[in-house]
C-alpha positions in Angstrom: 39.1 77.7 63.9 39.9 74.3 62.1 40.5 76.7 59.0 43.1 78.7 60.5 44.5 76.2 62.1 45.5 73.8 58.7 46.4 77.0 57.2 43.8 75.9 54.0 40.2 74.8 53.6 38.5 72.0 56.2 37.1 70.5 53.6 40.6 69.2 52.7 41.7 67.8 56.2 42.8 64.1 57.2 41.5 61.9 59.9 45.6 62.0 61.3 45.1 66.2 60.7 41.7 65.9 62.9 43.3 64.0 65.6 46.3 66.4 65.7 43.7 69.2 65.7 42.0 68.1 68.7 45.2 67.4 70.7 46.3 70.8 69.9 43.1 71.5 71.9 43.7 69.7 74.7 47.5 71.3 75.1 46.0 74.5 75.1 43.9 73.6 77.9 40.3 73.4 76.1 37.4 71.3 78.3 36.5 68.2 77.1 33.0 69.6 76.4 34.6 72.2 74.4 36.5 69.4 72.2 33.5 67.5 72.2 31.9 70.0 70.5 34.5 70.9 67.8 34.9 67.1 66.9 31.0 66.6 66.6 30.8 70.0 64.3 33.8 68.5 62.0 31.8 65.2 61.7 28.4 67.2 60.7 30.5 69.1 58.4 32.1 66.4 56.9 29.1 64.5 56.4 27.5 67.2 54.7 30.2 67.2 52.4 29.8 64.0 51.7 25.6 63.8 51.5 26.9 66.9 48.5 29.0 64.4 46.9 32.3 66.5 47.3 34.0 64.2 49.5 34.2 60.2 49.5 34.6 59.9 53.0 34.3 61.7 56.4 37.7 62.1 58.8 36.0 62.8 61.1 33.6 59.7 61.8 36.6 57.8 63.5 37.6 60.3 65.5 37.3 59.6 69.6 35.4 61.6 71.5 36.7 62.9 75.0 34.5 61.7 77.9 32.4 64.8 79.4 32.8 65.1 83.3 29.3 65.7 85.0 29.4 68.2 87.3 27.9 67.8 90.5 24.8 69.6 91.3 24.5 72.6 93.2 22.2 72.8 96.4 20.8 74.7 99.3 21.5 73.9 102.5 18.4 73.3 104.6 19.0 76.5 106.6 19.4 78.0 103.2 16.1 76.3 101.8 14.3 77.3 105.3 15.7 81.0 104.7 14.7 81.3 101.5 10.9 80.0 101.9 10.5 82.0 105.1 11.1 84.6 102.8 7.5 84.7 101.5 6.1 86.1 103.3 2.6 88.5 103.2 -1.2 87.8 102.6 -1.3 90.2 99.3 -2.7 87.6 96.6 0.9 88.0 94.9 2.5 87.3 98.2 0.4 84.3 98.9 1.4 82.7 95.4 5.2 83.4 95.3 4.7 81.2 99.3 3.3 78.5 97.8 5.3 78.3 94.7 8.5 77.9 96.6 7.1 75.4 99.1 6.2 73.4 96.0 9.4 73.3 94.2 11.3 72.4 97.1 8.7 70.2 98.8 7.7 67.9 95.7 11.0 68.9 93.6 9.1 70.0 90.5 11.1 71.3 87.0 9.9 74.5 87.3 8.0 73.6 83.4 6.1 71.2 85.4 5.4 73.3 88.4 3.9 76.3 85.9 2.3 74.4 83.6 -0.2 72.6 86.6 -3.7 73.1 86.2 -5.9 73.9 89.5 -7.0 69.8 89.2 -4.0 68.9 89.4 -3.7 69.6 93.0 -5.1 67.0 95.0 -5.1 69.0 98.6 -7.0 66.2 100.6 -4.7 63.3 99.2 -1.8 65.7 99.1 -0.7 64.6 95.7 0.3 66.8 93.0 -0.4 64.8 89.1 2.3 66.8 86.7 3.5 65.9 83.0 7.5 65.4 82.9 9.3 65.2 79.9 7.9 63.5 77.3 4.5 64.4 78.3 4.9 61.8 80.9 2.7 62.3 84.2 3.9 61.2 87.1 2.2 61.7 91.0 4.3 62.9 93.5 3.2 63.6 97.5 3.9 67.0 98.8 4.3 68.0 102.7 1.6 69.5 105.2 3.1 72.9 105.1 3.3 73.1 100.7 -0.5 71.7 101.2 -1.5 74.5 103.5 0.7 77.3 101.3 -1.2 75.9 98.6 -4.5 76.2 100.6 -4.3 79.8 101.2 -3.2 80.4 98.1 -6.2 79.2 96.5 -8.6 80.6 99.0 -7.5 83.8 99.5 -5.2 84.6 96.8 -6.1 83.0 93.4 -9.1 84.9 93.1 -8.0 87.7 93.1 -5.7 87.1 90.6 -7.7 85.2 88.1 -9.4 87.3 86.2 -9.3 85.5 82.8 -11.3 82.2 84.4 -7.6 80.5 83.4 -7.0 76.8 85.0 -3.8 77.2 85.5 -2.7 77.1 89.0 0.0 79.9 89.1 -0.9 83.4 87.8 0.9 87.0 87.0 -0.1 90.0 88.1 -2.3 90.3 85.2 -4.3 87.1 85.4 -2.4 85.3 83.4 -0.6 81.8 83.3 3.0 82.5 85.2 5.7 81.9 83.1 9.1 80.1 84.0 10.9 83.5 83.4 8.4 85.2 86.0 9.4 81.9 88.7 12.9 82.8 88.0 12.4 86.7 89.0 10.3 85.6 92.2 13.2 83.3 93.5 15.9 85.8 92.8 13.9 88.5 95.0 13.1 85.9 97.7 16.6 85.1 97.5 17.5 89.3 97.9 15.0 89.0 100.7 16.4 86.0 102.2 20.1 87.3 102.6 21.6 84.5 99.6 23.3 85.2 96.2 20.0 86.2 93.9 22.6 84.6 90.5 22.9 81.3 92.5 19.1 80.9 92.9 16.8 79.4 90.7 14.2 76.9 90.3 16.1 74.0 89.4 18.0 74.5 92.4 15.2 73.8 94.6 14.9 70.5 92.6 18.3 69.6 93.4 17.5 70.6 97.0 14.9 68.6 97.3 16.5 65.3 95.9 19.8 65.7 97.9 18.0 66.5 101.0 15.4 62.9 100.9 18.9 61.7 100.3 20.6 62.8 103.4 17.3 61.7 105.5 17.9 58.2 104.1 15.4 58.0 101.7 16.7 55.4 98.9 17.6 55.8 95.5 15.2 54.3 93.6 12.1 56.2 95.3 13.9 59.6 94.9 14.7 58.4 91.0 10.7 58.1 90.6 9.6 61.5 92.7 11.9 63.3 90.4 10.6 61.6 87.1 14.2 60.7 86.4 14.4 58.1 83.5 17.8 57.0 84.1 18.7 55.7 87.8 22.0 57.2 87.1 21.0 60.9 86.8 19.4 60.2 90.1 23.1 58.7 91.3 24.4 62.4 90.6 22.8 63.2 93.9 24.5 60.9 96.1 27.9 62.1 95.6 27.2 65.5 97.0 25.7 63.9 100.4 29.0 62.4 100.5 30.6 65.5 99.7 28.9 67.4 102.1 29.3 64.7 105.0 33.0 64.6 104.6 32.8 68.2 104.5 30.5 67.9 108.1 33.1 65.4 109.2 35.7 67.2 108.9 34.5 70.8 110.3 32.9 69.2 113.2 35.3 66.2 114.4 37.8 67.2 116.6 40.5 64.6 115.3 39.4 65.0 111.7 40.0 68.9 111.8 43.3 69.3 108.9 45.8 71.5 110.8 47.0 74.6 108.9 49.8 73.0 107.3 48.4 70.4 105.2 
């Protein structure tokens, strides 16, 4: 692209050329995370060049990268979240572990690595505490609800077993006995979703994460704690869910209010 664009090789361009290249970008009406991305492939190119002795300096190291906008997470409404766990329902073995999967991603807001990769002693059913490794192989203890803890009771008791053929220790297992994988959590939440009357592409794991964080949120749980349930290292990430209570109590406001309601015109 930066080729055609110069009309002759990269390996020839300016630092003004660069800039001008980039602002051709945003005129066209590229995303910053698009430009963000040409400008950090120029500066590995040109550094290349430059570890190849075929070029003094790199134009690109002084260039100014655009700010990426982070999007707001998407989330479940409780009804939705209610809907969607309802929908497990049965007492097959498969049934049974699909019930207490969901409960468990939205009730302790697990990455769904975390919430696959549990061991059977990793569930603490007395305590109701659930030890999983985060990123970084960092293990963190989070507390998980009365109903997740009896999902997760009936799933050992009378579904498990009949699962576990291999003698595996991990708590979640496929059809065939083995460990569930995150691709096989991602095809149980899109049926449950089918089942459950939502849009099977807008469900997955992670949103049950979000879920989970925006809903403690809303029930006035503080930002710190929430930070620490979800194993977030930077407070900040954790701040990402705080702007869509807002967003959804303004939207509350005004649907419910009867002098906030906007009249047609505006």
């Amino acid at each position: 692209a930066l080729a055609a664009w110069l009309g002759r090789a990269p390996g020839t361009a300016s630092t003004d050329e660069l800039e001008r290249y980039l602002g051709t970008l945003r005129t066209d009406g590229r995303s910053a995370a698009t430009i963000a991305r040409r400008a950090a492939a120029a500066r590995a190119f040109f550094g290349h060049l430059v570890l190849l002795d075929l070029r003094r300096d790199n134009p690109a190291a002084a260039l100014i990268l655009p700010r990426r906008t982070r999007r707001l997470p998407r989330t479940l409404s409780v009804g939705e979240a209610e809907r969607l766990i309802e929908a497990a329902v049965g007492v097959t073995p498969r049934g049974l572990r699909d019930r207490a999967l969901v409960e468990l991603l939205y009730g302790a807001g697990l990455r769904v690595s975390e919430a696959v990769g549990l061991d059977r002693s990793g569930v603490d059913l007395e305590s109701r505490l659930v030890r999983c490794l985060g990123k970084g192989d960092k293990e963190r203890i989070v507390p998980i609800g009365r109903q997740a803890t009896d999902a997760l009771r009936r799933y050992l008791a009378r579904g498990r077993p009949h699962l576990d053929r291999r003698n595996r220790p991990d708590l979640f297992l496929n059809a065939q006995g083995g460990a569930l994988t995150r691709a096989g959590a991602f095809l149980i939440l899109r049926r449950l979703a089918a089942k459950a009357g939502l849009e099977p592409e807008r469900v997955h794991p992670h949103l049950l994460r979000h879920s989970f964080a925006t809903h403690l949120l809303e029930g006035g749980a503080d930002l710190r704690s929430v930070q620490e349930l979800l194993g977030h290292a930077d407070l900040a990430t954790t701040e990402l869910y705080t702007h869509v209570s807002d967003r959804r109590r303004r939207e509350l406001y005004f649907a419910a209010h009867p002098h906030a309601k906007r009249s047609k015109g505006s």
